[in-house]
C-alpha positions in Angstrom: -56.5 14.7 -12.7 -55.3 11.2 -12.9 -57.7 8.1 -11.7 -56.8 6.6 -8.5 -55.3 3.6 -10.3 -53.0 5.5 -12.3 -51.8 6.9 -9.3 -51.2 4.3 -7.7 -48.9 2.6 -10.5 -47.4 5.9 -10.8 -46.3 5.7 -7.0 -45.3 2.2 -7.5 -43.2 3.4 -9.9 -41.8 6.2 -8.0 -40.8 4.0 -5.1 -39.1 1.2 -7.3 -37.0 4.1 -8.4 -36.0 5.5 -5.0 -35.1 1.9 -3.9 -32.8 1.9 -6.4 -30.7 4.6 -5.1 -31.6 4.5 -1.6 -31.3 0.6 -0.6 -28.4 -1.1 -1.5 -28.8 -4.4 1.2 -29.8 -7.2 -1.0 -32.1 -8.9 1.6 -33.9 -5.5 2.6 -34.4 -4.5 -1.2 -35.9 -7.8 -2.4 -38.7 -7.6 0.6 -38.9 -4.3 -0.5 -39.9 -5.4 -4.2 -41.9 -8.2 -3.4 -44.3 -6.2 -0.9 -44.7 -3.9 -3.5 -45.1 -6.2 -6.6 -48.2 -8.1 -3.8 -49.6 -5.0 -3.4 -49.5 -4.0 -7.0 -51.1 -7.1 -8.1 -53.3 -7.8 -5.9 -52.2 -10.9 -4.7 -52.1 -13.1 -1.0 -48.3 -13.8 -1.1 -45.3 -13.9 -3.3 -41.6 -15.3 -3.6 -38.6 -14.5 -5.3 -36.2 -16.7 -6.9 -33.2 -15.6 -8.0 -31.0 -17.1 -10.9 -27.5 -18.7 -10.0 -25.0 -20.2 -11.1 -25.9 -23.6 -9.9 -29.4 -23.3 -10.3 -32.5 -21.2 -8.6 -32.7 -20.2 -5.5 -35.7 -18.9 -3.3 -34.6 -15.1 -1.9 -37.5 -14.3 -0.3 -40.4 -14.9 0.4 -43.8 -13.6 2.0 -47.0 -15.2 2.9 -46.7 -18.3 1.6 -46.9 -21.3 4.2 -43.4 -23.0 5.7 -44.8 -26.6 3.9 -45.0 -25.5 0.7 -41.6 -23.5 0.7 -40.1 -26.2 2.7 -41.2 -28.3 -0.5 -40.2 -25.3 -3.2 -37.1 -25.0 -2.4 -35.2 -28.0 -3.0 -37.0 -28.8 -6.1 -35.4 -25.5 -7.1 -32.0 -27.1 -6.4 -32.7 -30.3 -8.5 -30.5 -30.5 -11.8 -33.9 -30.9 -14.3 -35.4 -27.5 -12.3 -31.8 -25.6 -12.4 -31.9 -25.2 -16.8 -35.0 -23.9 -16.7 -35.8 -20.6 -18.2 -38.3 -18.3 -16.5 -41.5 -18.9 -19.3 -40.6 -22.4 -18.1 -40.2 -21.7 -14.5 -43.4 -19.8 -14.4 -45.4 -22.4 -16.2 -44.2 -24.8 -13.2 -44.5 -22.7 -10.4 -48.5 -21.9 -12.1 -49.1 -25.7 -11.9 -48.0 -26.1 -8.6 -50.0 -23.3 -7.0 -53.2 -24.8 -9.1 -52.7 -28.2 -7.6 -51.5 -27.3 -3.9 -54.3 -24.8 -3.6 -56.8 -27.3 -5.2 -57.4 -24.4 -8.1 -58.5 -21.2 -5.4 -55.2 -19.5 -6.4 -53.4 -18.7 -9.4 -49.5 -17.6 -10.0 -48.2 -14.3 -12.2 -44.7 -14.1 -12.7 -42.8 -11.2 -13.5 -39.6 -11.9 -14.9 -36.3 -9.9 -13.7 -33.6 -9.2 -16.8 -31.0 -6.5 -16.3 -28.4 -5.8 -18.8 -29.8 -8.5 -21.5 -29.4 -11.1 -18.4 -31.8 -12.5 -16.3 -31.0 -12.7 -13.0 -34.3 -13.8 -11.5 -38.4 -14.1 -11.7 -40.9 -12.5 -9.2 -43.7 -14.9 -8.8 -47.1 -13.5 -7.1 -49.9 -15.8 -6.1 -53.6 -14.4 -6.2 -56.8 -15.9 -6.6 -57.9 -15.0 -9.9 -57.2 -15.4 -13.8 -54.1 -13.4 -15.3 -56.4 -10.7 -17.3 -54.0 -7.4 -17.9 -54.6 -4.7 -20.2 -51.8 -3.8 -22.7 -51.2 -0.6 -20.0 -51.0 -3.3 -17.3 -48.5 -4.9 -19.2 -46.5 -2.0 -19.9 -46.6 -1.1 -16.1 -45.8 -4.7 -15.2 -42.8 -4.7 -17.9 -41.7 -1.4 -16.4 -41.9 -2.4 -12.6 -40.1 -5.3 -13.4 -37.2 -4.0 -15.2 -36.3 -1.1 -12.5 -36.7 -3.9 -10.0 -33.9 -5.8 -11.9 -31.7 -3.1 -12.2 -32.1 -2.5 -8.0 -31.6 -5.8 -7.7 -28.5 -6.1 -10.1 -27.0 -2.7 -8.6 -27.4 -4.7 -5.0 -25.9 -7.7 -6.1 -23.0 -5.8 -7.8 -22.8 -3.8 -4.2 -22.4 -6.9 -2.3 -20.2 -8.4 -4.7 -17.8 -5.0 -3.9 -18.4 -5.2 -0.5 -17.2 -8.9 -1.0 -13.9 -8.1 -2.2 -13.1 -5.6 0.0 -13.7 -8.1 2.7 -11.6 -10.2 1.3 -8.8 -7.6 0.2 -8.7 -6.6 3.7 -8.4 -10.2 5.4 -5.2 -10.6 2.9 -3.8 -8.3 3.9 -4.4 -8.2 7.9 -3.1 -11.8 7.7 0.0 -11.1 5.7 2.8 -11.8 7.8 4.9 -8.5 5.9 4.4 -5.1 6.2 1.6 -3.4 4.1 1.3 0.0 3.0 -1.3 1.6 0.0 -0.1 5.3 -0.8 -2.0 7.5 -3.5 -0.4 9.1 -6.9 1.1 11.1 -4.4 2.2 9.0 -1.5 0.2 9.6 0.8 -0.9 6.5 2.8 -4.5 5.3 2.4 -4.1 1.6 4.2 -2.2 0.0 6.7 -2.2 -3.7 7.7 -1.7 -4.9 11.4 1.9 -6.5 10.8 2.9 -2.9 9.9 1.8 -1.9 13.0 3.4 -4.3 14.9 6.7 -3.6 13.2 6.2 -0.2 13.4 5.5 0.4 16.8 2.3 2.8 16.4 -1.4 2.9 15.4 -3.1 2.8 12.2 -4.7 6.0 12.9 -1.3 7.5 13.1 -0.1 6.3 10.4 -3.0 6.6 7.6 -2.9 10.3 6.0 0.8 10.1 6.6 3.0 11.0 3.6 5.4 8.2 3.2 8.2 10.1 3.7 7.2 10.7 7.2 6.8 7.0 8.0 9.8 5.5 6.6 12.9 7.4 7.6 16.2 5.6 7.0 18.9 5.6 9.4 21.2 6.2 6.8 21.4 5.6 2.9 20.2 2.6 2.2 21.1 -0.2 -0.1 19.0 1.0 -3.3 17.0 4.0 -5.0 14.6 5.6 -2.4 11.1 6.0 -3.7 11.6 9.7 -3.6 14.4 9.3 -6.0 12.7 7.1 -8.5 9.9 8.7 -8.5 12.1 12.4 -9.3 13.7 10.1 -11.9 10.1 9.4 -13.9 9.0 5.9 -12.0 7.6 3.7 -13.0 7.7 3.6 -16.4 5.9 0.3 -17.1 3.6 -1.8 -14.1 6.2 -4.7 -13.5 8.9 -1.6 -12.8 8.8 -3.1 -8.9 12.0 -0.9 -6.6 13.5 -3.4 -3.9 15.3 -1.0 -1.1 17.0 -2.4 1.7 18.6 -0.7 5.3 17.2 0.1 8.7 14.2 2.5 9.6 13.6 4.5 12.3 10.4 4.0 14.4 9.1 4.5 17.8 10.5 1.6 19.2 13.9 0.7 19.7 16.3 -0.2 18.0 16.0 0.7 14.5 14.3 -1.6 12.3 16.4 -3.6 9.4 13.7 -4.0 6.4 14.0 -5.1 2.8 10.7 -2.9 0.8 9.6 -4.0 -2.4 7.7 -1.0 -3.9 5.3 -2.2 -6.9 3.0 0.2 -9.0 -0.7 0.4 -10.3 -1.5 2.2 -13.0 -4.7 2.8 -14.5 -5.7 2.2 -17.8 -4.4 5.5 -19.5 -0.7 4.3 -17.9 -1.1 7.1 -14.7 0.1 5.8 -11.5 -3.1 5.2 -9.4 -1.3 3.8 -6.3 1.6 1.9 -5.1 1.5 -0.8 -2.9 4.2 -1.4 -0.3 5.4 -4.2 1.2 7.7 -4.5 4.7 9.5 -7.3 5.5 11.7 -7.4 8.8 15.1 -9.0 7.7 16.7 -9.1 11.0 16.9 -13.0 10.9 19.0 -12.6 7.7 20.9 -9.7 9.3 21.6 -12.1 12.0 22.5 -14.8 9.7 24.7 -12.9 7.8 26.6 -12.3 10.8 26.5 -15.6 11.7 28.5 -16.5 8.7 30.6 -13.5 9.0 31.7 -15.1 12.7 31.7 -18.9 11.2 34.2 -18.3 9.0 36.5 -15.6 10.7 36.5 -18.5 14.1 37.0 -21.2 11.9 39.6 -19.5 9.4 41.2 -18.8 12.7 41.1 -22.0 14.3 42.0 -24.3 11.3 45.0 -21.9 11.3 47.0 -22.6 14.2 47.1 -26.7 14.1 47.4 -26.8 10.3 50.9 -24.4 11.4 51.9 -26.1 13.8 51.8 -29.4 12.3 53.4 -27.8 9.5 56.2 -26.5 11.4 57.3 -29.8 13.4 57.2 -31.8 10.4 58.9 -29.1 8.0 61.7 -28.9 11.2 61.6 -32.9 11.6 62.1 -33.5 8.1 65.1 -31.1 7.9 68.3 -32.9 6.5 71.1 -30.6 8.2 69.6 -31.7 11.7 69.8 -34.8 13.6 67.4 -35.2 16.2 67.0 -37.3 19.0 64.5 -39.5 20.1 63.0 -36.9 23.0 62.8 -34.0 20.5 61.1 -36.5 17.8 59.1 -37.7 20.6 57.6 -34.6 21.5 57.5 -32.9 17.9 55.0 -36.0 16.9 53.1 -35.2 20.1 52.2 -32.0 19.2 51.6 -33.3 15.3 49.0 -35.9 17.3 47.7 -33.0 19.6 46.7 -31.0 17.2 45.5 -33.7 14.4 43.3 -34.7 16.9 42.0 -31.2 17.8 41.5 -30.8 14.0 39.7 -34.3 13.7 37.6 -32.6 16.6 37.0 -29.5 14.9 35.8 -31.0 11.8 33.8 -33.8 13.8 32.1 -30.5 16.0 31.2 -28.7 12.6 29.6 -31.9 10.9 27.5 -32.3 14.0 26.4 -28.4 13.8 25.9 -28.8 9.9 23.4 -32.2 10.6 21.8 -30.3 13.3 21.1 -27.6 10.5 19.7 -30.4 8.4 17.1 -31.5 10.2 18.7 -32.9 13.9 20.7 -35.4 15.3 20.0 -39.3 15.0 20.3 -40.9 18.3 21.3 -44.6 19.0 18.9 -45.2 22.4 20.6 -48.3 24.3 20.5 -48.8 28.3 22.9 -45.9 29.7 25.1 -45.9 33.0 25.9 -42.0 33.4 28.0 -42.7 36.5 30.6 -45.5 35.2 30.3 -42.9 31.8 31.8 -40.0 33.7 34.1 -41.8 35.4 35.1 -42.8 32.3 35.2 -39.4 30.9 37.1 -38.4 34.4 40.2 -41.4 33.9 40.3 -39.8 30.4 41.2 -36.0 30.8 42.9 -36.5 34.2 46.3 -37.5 32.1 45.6 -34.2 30.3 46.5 -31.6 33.2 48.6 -32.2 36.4 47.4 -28.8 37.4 43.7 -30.2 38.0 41.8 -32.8 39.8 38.8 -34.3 38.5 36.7 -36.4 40.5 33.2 -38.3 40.5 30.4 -37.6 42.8 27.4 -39.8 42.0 25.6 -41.6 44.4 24.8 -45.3 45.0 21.9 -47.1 43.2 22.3 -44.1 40.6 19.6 -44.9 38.2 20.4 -46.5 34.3 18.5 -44.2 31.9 17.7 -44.7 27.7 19.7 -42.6 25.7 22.6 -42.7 23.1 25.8 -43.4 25.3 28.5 -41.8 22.7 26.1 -38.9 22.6 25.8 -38.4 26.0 29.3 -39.0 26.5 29.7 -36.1 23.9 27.7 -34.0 26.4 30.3 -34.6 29.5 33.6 -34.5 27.3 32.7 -31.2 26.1 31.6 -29.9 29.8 34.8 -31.1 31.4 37.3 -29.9 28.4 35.3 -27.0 28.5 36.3 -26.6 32.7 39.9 -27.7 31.6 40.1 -24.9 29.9 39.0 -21.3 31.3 40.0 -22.7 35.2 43.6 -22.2 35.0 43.9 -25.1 38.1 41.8 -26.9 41.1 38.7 -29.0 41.2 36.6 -30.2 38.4 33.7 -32.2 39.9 31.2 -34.7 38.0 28.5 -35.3 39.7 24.6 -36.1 39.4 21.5 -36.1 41.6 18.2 -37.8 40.9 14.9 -36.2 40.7 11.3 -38.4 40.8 11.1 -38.2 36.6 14.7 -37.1 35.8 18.3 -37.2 36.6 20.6 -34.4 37.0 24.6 -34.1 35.7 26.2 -31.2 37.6 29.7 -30.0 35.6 31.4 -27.6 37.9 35.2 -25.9 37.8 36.9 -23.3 40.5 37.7 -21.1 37.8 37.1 -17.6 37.3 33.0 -18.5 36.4 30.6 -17.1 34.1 29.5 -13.3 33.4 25.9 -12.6 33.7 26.0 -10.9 30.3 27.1 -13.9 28.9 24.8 -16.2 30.2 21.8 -16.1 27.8 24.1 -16.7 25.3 27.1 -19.4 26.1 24.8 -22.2 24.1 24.4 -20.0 20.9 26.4 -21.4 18.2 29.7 -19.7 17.5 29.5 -18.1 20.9 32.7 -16.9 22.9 33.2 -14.1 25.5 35.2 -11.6 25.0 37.7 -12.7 27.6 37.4 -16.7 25.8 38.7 -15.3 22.7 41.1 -13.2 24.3 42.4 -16.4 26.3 41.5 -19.5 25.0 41.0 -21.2 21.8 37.9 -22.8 20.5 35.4 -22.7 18.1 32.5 -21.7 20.0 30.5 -25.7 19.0 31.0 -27.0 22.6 28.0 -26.0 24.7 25.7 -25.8 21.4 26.5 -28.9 20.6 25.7 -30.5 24.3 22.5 -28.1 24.1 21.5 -29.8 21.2 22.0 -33.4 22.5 20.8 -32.9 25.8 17.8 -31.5 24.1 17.5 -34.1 21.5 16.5 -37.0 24.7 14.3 -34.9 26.0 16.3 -33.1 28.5 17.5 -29.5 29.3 20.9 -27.8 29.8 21.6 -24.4 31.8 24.2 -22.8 34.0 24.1 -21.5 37.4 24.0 -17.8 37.4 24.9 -17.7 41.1 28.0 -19.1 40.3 29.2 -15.8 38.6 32.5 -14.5 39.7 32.7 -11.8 41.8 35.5 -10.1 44.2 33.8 -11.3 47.5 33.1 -15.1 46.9 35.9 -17.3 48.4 37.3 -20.0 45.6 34.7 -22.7 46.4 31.8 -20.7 45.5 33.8 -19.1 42.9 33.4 -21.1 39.5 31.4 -22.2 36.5 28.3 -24.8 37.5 27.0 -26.5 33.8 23.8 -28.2 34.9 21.8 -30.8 32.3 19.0 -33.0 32.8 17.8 -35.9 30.9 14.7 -38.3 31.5 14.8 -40.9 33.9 
């Protein structure tokens, strides 16, 4: 039989081991050791400090009163106290139990080294001498050392746990796709932008093979992953794949995504996982398009007036012709007609290329709208005998700040734009005022504007099918007002009850351009 004492360090022992298995919560653990290193010693109270990078640091503590820790602590945290070692941090803590208790209680500390570090120092206060047998010390030396390997195993833990944290914040607030697959892709995480582009749960999709999540439409631009991987990939870890097409999902429509696959291989060169990443290209789809339609409208446009002017001055300049002065007359018309649509042209795609940049610079000056559209009116009337355009603005009409020549822009565009998809009638300026804003009206008897096209007659390069069909243009106009109108502060729509249908009489019928700008 062993004595009761031997017993009793035995269990100490025994429970120092389980705690290193069992408890892996820093804060739990380290009450855990210090109740039992009290008990074990025989002492009133105890604290554990815990070495860091910056210095020491109280842990925890038990028993001891709130002034004396309240006066531990930061002298833990001063610079002299931080590069001390633990003989040296025990010889300190000693004389400062001595003095605060007026010499009832004495201090044993127990230092804490695991993996030839230390990482921190128990320290037990008890009121009596430090008198330990060489078996004490051997107990002591043995408590201590499993307690530093708890405590190193829960630091380690929590330093895992850490990262993991961390790992999963990155990737929850990447704004692509995310995907982890196994050696054998099979899907093991899933961030919450792939849900969102996916259309479906993270519970659906983890335990997925891949090959069940991302299903092209059609063969994309690029090796699968199947196929690499059926063709030995990868071969080194930078071998990334870039694939690029559209997916099928849940929702509609498909989804057009550039993936980047990149691989992680263990230390042995095995592939241990491959992390995939998801990144919606439909803006670049979209702008790819856009250039697509740029230069087929433009290519189109610069076309016609470049031939004609090239044809009246290749037929003018003809030496076995004489011309008279009405066929000169209007030959050099048409040359002025269509410079000047060129000049516009080119001046409508410099705007669109500053707006690009970064915006349009306005000139803000006092600003009479209605003597500016009457203006505009005396301008384009010469232009058509087939229409009549006329002012409606009434008396008083308030002067606003803005950029005249802009807002010029605005109208010319409106009215040329009235001038030409209303083969004849009544083109009407006119404006209304509102307590904070005034309102420019734009209206034609023309055929008017589809509903499908509404949402979309101030998109850049934008013409309906029956514009391009029937008129020329480059599609700048209304994008171009939008953006000025916009630019002071204002806003620019149409009137979808305008539309064109077979049972309004011709003055509902038309196209009503509404924009506002502050007063």
């Amino acid at each position: 039989m062993l004595p009761d004492f031997r017993v009793r360090q035995r269990d100490y022992l025994l429970e120092i081991s389980r705690a290193i298995t069992q408890e892996l919560d820093l804060e739990k653990l380290l009450a855990r050791i210090l109740r039992i290193s009290i008990e074990m010693l025989a002492g009133q109270a105890g604290l554990i400090a815990l070495k860091q990078t910056d210095g020491w640091r109280v842990a925890t503590a038990h028993g001891i009163a709130p002034a004396f820790l309240s006066y531990l602590t930061p002298l833990l945290e001063e610079e002299k106290v931080r590069e001390l070692d633990v003989r040296e941090l025990n010889r300190m803590l000693k004389e400062l139990t001595y003095t605060a208790s007026m010499g009832l209680l004495n201090g044993t500390g127990l230092p804490l080294a695991a993996h030839g570090q230390v990482i921190g120092v128990i320290f037990i206060f008890r009121n009596y001498e430090d008198v330990f047998t060489p078996n004490d010390r051997g107990l002591l030396q043995s408590f201590a050392d499993q307690a530093a390997i708890a405590v190193f195993n829960a630091q380690l833990y929590g330093q895992v746990s850490y990262e993991k944290q961390r790992l999963d914040a990155l990737l929850n607030s990447a704004a692509d796709g995310i995907l982890i697959l196994n050696a054998d892709r099979v899907i093991e995480q899933c961030n919450s932008a792939f849900e969102t582009l996916f259309g479906t749960t993270r519970d659906e999709i983890i335990g997925k093979n891949h090959s069940e999540i991302i299903r092209w439409k059609k063969q994309p631009q690029g090796i699968t992953l199947e196929e690499s991987v059926e063709q030995g990939w990868p071969l080194t870890p930078k071998a990334t794949l870039y694939v690029e097409g559209d997916i099928q999902r849940p929702l509609t429509p498909h989804l057009p995504v550039g993936i980047t696959y990149a691989p992680l291989l263990s230390d042995e060169k095995k592939l241990r996982n491959v992390i995939v990443s998801l990144r919606d290209i439909t803006h670049f789809r979209e702008a790819d398009e856009l250039k697509a339609t740029f230069i087929s409208i433009v290519s189109h446009e610069l076309r016609t007036p470049v031939a004609l002017i090239k044809g009246y001055a290749s037929t003018l300049r003809r030496d076995d012709a004489k011309w008279d002065k009405s066929i000169i007359s209007d030959s050099l018309a048409v040359i002025e007609e269509e410079a000047d649509r060129l000049s516009k042209m080119i001046d409508d795609l410099l705007d669109a290329s500053r707006l690009q940049a970064g915006g349009l610079s306005l000139n803000q000056a006092d600003v009479a709208v209605s003597s500016l559209a009457a203006r505009v009116s005396e301008r384009f009337a010469s232009q058509s005998p087939k229409h009549k355009i006329i002012t409606e603005f009434p008396s008083n009409f308030p002067i606003i700040i803005g950029d005249e020549l802009r807002i010029e822009q605005v109208i010319s565009n409106l009215v040329s734009n009235a001038l030409k998809y209303a083969p004849e009638g009544e083109i009407k300026i006119s404006g209304s005022v509102r307590p904070e804003q005034i309102v420019v009206c734009v209206s034609d008897e023309g055929p008017g504007i589809e509903a499908k096209d509404i949402p979309h007659i101030f998109d850049r390069f934008y013409r309906s099918t029956k514009a391009v069909k029937y008129t020329k243009g480059a599609g700048l106009g209304l994008f171009l007002a939008r953006a000025i109108v916009e630019a002071h502060g204002g806003r620019i729509w149409a009137d979808a009850s305008t539309n064109a249908s077979s049972s309004q009489s011709k003055t509902d019928s038309g196209a009503k351009i509404f924009f506002s700008l502050p007063r």
